[in-house]
C-alpha positions in Angstrom: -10.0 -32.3 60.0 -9.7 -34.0 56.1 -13.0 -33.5 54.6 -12.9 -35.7 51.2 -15.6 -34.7 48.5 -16.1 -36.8 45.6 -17.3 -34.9 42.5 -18.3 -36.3 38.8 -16.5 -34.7 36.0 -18.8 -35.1 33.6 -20.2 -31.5 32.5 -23.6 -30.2 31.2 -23.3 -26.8 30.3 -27.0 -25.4 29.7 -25.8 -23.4 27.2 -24.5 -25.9 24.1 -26.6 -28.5 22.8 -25.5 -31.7 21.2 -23.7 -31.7 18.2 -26.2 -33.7 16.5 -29.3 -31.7 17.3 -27.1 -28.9 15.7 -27.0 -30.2 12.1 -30.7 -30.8 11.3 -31.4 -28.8 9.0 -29.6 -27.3 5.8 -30.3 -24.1 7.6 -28.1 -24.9 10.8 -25.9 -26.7 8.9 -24.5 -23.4 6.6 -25.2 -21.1 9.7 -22.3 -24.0 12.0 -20.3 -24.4 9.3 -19.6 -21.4 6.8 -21.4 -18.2 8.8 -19.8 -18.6 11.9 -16.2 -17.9 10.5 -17.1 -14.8 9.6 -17.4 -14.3 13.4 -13.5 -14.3 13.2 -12.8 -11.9 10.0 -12.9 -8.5 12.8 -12.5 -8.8 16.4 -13.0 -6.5 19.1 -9.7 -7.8 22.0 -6.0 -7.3 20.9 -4.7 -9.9 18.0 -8.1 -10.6 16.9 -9.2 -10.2 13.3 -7.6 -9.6 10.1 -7.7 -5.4 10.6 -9.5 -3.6 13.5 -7.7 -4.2 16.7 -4.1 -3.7 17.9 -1.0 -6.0 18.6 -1.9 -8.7 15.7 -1.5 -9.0 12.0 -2.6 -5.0 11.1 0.1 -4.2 13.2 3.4 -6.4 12.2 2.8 -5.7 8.6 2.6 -1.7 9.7 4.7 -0.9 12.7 7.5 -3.7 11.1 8.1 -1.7 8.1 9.2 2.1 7.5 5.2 3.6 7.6 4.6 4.2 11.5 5.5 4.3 14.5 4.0 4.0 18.0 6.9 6.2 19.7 7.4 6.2 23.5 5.9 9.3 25.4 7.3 9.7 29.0 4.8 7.3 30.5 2.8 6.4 28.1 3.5 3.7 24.6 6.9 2.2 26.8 5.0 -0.9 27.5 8.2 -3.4 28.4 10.1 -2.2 25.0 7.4 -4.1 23.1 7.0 -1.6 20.7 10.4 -0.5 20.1 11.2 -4.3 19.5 8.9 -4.3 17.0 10.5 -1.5 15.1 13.8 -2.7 15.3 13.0 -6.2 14.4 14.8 -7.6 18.0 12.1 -9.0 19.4 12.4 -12.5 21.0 10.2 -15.6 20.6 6.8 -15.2 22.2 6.7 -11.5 21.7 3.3 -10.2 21.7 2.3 -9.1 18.1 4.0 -12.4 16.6 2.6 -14.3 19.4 -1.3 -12.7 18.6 -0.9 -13.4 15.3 0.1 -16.7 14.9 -2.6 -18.2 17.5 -5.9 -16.2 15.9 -4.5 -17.2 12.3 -4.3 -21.3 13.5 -6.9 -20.8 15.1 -9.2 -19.9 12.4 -7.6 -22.0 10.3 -8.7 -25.0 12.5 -12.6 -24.0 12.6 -12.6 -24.3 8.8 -10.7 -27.8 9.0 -13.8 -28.3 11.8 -16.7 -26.6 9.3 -15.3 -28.9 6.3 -15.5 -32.4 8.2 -18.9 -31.5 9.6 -19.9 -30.3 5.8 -18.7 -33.8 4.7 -20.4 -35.5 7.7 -23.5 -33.5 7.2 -23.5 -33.1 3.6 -27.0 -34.7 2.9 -28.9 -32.1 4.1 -28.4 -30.2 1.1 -28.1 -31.2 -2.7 -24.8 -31.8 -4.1 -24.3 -28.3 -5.9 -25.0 -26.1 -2.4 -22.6 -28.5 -0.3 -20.1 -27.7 -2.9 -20.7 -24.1 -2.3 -20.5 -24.0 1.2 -17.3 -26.6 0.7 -15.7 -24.0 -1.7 -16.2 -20.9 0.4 -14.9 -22.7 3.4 -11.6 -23.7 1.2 -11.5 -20.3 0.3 -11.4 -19.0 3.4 -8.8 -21.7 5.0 -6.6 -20.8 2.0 -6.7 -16.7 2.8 -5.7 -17.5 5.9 -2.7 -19.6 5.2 -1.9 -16.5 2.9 -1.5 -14.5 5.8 -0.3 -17.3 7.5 2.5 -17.7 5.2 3.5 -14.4 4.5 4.2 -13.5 7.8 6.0 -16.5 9.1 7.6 -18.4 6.2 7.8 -21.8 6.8 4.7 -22.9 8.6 3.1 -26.7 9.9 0.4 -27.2 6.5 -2.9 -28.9 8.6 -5.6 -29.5 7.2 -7.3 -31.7 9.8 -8.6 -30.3 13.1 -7.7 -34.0 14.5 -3.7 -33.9 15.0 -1.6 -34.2 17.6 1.7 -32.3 18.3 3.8 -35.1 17.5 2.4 -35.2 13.8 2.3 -31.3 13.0 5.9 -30.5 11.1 6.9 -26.9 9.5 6.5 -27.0 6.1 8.2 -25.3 3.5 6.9 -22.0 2.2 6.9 -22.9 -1.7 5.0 -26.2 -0.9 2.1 -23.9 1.2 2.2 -21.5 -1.5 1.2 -24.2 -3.9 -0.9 -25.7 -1.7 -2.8 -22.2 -1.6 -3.0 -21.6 -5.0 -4.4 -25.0 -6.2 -7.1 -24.6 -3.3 -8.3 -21.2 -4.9 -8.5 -22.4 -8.2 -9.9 -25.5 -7.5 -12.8 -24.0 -5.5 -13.4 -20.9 -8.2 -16.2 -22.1 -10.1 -18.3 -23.2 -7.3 -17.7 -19.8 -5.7 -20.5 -17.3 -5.8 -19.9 -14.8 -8.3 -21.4 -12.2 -6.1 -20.1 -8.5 -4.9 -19.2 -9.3 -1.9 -19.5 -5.5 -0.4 -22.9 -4.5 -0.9 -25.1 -5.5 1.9 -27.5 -8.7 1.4 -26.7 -12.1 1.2 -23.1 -11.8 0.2 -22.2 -9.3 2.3 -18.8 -9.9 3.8 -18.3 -13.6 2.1 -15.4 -14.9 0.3 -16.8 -14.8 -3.5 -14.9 -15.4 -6.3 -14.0 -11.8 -7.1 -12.2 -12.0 -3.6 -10.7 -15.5 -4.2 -9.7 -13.9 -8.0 -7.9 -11.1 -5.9 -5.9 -13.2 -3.6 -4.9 -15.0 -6.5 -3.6 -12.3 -8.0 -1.7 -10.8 -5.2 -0.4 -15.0 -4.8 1.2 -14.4 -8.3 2.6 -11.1 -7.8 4.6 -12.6 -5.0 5.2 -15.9 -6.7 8.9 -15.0 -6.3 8.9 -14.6 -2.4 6.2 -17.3 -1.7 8.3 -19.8 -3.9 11.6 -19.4 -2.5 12.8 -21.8 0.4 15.6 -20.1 1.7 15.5 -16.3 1.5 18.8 -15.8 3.1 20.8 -16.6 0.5 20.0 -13.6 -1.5 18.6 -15.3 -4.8 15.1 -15.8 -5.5 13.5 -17.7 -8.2 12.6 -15.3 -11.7 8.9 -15.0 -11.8 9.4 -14.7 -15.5 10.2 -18.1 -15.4 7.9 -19.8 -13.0 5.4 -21.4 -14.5 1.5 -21.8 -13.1 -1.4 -23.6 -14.9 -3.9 -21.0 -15.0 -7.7 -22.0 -16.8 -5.8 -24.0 -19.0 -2.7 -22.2 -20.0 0.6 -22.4 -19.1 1.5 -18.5 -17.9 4.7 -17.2 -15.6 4.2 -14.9 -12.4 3.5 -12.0 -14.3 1.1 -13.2 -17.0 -0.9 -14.6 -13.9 -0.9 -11.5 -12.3 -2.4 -9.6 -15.2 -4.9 -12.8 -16.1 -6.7 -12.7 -12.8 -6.5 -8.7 -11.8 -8.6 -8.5 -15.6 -10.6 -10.9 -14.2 -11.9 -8.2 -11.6 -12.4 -5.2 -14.0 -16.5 -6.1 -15.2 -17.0 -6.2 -11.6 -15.5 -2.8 -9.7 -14.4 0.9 -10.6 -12.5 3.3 -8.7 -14.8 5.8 -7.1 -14.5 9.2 -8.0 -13.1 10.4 -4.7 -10.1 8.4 -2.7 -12.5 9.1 0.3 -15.1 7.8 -0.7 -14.0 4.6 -0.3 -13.7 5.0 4.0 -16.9 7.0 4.8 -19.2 6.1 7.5 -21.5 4.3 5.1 -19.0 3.1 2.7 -21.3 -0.1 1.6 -21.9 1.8 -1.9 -17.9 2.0 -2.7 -17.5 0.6 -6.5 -13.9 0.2 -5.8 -13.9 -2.3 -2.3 -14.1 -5.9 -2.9 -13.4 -7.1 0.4 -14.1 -5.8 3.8 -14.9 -6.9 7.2 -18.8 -5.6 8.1 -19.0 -3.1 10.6 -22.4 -1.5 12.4 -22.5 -0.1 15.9 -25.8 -1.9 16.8 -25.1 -5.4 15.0 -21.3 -6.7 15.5 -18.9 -6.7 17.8 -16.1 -5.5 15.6 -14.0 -2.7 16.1 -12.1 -0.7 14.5 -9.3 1.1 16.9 -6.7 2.7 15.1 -8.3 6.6 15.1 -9.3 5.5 18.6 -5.1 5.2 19.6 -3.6 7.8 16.9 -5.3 11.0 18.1 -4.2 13.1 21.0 -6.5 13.2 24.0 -8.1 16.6 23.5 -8.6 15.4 19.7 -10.8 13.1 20.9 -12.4 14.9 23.7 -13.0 17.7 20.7 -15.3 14.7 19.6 -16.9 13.9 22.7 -15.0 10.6 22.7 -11.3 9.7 24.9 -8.2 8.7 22.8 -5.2 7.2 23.5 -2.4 9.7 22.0 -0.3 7.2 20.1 0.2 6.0 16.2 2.0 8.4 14.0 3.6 8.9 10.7 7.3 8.1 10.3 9.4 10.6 8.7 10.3 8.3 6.0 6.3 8.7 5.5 6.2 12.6 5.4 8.8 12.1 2.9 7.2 10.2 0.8 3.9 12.2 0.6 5.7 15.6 -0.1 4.7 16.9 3.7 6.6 20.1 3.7 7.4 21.0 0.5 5.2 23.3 -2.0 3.5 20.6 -3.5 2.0 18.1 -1.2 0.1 14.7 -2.4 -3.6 15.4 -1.9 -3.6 12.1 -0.4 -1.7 12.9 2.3 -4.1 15.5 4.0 -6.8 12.6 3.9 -4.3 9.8 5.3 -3.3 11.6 8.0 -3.9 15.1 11.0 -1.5 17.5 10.8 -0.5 21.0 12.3 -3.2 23.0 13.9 -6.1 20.9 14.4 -10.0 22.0 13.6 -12.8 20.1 14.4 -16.0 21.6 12.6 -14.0 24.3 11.9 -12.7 25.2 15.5 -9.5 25.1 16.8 -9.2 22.5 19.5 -7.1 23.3 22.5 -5.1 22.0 24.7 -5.3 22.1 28.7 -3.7 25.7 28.6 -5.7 26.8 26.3 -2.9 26.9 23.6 -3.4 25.1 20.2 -3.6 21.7 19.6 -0.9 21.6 17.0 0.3 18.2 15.8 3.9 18.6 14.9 4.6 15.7 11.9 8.6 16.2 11.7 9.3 16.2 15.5 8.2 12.1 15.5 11.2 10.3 17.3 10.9 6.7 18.9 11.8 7.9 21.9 9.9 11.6 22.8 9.9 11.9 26.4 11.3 14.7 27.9 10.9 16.2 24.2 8.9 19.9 24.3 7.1 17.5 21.8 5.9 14.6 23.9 2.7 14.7 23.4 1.9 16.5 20.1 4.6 14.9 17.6 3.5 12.9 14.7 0.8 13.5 11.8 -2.2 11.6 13.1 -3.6 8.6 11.6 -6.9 9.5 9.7 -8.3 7.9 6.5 -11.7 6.9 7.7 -14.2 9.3 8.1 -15.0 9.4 11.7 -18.5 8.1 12.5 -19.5 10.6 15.4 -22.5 8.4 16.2 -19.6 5.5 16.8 -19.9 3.8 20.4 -17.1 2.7 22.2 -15.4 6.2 21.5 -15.4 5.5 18.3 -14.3 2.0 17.9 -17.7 0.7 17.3 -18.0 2.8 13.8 -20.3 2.2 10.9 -17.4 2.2 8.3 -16.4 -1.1 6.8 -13.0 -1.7 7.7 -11.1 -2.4 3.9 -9.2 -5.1 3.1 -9.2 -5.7 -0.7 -9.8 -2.5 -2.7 -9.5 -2.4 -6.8 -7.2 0.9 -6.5 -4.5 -2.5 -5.1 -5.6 -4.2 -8.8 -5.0 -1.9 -10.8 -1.3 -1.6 -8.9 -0.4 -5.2 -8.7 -1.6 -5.1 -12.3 0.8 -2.0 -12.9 3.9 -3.8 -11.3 3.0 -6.8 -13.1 3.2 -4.9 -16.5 6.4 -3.5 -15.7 7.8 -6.5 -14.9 6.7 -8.3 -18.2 8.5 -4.8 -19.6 8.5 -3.6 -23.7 5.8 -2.5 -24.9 4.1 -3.2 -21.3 5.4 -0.3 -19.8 3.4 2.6 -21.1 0.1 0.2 -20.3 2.0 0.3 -16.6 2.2 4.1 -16.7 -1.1 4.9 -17.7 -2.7 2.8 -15.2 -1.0 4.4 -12.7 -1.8 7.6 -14.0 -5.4 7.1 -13.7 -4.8 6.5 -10.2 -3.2 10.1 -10.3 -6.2 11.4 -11.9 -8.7 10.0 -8.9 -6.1 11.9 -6.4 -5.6 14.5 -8.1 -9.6 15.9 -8.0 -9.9 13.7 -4.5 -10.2 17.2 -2.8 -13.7 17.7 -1.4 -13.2 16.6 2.2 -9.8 19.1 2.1 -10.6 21.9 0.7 -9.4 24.7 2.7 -6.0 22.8 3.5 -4.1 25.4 1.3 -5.7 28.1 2.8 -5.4 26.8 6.5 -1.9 25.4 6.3 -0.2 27.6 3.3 0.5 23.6 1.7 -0.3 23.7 -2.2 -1.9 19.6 -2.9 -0.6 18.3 -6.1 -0.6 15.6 -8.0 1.0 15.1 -11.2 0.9 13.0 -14.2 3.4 11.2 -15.8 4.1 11.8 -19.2 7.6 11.2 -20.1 9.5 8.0 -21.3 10.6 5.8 -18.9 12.5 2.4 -18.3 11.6 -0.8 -17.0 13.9 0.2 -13.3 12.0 4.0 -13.6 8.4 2.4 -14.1 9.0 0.0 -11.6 10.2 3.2 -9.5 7.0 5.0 -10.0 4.5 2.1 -9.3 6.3 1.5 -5.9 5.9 4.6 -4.8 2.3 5.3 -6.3 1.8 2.2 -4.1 3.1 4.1 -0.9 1.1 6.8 -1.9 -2.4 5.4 -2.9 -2.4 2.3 0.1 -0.8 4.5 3.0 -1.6 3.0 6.4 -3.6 0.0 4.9 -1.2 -2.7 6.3 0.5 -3.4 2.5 4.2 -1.7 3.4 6.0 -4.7 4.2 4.2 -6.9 2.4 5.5 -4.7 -0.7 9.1 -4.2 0.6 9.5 -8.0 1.2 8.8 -8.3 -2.6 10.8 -6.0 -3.9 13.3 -7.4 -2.3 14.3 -4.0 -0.7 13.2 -4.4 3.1 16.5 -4.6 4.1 17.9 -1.9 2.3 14.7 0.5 3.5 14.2 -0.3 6.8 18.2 0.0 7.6 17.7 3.4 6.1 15.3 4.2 8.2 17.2 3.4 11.2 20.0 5.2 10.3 18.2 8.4 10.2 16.6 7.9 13.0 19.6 7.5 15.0 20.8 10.5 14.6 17.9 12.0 16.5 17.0 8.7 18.7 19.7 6.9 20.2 17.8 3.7 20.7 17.8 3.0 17.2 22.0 2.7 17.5 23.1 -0.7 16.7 19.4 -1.7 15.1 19.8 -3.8 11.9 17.3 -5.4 9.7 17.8 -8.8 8.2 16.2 -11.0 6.0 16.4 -13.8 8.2 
């Protein structure tokens, strides 16, 4: 028997409502247009969201660089190879991380080319000046994400209307999107709210200008990456000698860079501790400028990274599970001082090491022994290692909310994104690159960074006592060259914005990933064969 059933495609979902009884008021119109994209800035499901979640754009700009690692433990972290692809840079198209972030970053990117046609469709609903706010601060954030957009992937299709077809989208190059991006930002500026955008009320978690002012900055600073077409041939254009209209003058890369990081400093401080900056209720940080809101009992956002670093007993130490992953490379320890006699004070606050306490007791393991994380037994490849399990220093950094749901995903602690510790860097490398007289101003900014480390020791102090590691952290005082200063800004970079997703962003521009990550690999073959025959290149 052939039973035939005709059915009606036509839908009516009970739960959406016309388009035009959702534009009535000025009210709907800002909450449709501008407040929902905000929806998008975190995420709580894998690729989703600037920072928070796992296998998106957090972790290619971490796991692709030198920083950390996600090693393979017997069973556990193999998944397919897809993680030690994505250290070795061999991964093939549609691999998972690229794949994430490439669709969330489009598809953003489309909802504010949807927002700014209903803006222009809707528009009289609200006088001319507040369309040309909600106009700017959509602009802003379409151009942020092209940033990302860009940086990641090069050469990308440039769309700015949500109604094209396949057949019309073509890659364009990356110097046009750069100055695509930069012209959108300063174009939108002065209609942009000059509001903090950390501290909780109406601005809380919106593009204002001080964030539009900080992308700017960081858009200059890699003026020389974002401008160059073909980055395999090894030259780049001099960012001394590019030229950007900037408020009316004519300025280079490096002049830009210093013109809108000053542009930040009536606005935000550094706060007198580094951790400050990551507690549980971190909406009182002077020094954040951009974050994605977080509160257990509000948004859906997560933040997972503790969640997959620590060990499972260090999370059932907290009553919550854990997933016994992330680590610290060695190139990391390195950097940090971890093992010697003087040990940046930073590093114990980035990052669990060695015999782990939690309210001052020992946590154990299943037998009973010690949890002890062991930092310079980290290897890709651990299983079968005595190791397996405990290699790595632990990601730390925030403080851990142990009121968090979700065990401990859904914390109270903004997740940062923009922080004016980064300003006063790009600022610093800026300086140095102007050189002359430039470089001392480079020096002593860096130095104040120093400073802030330097008495950033509440939340540690019995380290030296506990672990027989002397913190440190000196001040430069000497006379140095343009290649030295240069030197010591990258590394106070390494130092100060450990595990923020900034390490390959920063050895792109220097021109030195390459050079490190090849390095990196080299060393690590010596203990890990998989990482025999791995090369990095630029293209």
């Amino acid at each position: 028997v052939i039973l035939l059933v005709s059915c009606s495609l036509t839908e009516h979902p009970k739960d959406q409502i016309p388009e035009e009884q959702a534009y009535t008021t000025a009210r709907q119109l800002y909450q449709n247009t501008v407040a929902t994209l905000y929806n998008y800035i975190g995420g709580d499901a894998d690729g989703q969201g600037l920072q928070g979640t796992c296998r998106g754009v957090y972790d290619l700009n971490t796991f692709g660089s030198d920083e950390a690692m996600l090693p393979t433990r017997g069973g556990d972290w193999y998944d397919g190879g897809l993680w030690q692809a994505m250290y070795k840079h061999s991964w093939a198209p549609g691999h998972d991380l690229c794949k994430n972030a490439w669709l969330y970053l489009y598809k953003v990117i489309t909802l504010c080319n949807r927002s700014l046609e209903t803006l222009q469709a809707h528009g009289n609903l609200v006088d001319a000046a507040t369309l040309r706010g909600y106009q700017a601060e959509v602009r802003a954030c379409r151009a942020m994400y092209y940033w990302y957009l860009m940086d990641l992937f090069g050469n990308v299709p440039l769309i700015t209307s949500s109604d094209v077809s396949m057949s019309q989208v073509t890659q364009e190059k990356r110097s046009v999107t750069f100055a695509f991006i930069v012209k959108e930002l300063q174009t939108v500026l002065p209609d942009l709210a000059d509001e903090n955008s950390v501290k909780s009320g109406y601005y809380y978690g919106r593009v204002t200008r001080p964030v539009a002012c900080f992308i700017l900055a960081k858009l200059m600073l890699n003026a020389e990456v974002y401008g160059d077409d073909d980055w395999t041939d090894g030259q780049r254009p001099d960012g001394s000698r590019m030229k950007f209209s900037v408020d009316g003058q004519t300025m280079n890369a490096w002049q830009a860079t210093v013109y809108y990081c000053d542009k930040l400093d009536a606005s935000f401080a550094l706060m007198p501790n580094y951790r400050d900056n990551f507690l549980v209720h971190n909406e009182t940080s002077t020094e954040n400028i951009f974050v994605i809101p977080m509160d257990k009992n509000l948004y859906a956002n997560q933040y997972q990274y503790l969640f997959r670093s620590r060990h499972y007993n260090h999370g059932g130490a907290l009553g919550m599970a854990a997933e016994n992953g992330t680590c610290a490379t060695l190139s990391t320890l390195q950097a940090y001082g971890y093992g010697t006699s003087a040990t940046d004070s930073r590093y114990a606050i980035n990052f669990y090491s060695d015999t782990l306490r939690i309210d001052g007791r020992i946590v154990r393991l299943d037998n009973g022994e010690a949890l002890v994380y062991k930092p310079l037994e980290v290897r890709l490849n651990l299983s079968g290692s005595a190791y397996e399990k405990t290699a790595g220093a632990r990601m730390a950094k925030y403080e851990i909310d142990r009121t968090a749901y979700a065990n401990g995903k859904l914390q109270d602690n903004d997740i940062v994104l923009f922080r004016y510790a980064d300003v006063l860097l790009e600022r610093a490398e800026a300086l140095a690159q102007l050189g002359g007289s430039h470089l001392q101003e480079a020096l002593a900014l860096v130095n104040q960074l120093r400073r802030r480390a330097k008495q950033s020791t509440a939340a540690i102090a019995n380290y030296e006592s506990q672990y027989g590691v002397r913190l440190n952290v000196g001040q430069y005082t000497g006379s140095y060259n343009q290649a030295q200063t240069l030197k010591i800004v990258k590394m106070e970079r390494r130092l100060e914005m450990g595990m923020e997703s900034e390490r390959f962003f920063d050895l792109v521009r220097w021109g030195e990933a390459a050079s490190v990550i090849n390095k990196y690999y080299a060393e690590e073959s010596n203990d890990c064969a998989i990482y025999n025959g791995a090369h990095f290149t630029a293209n």
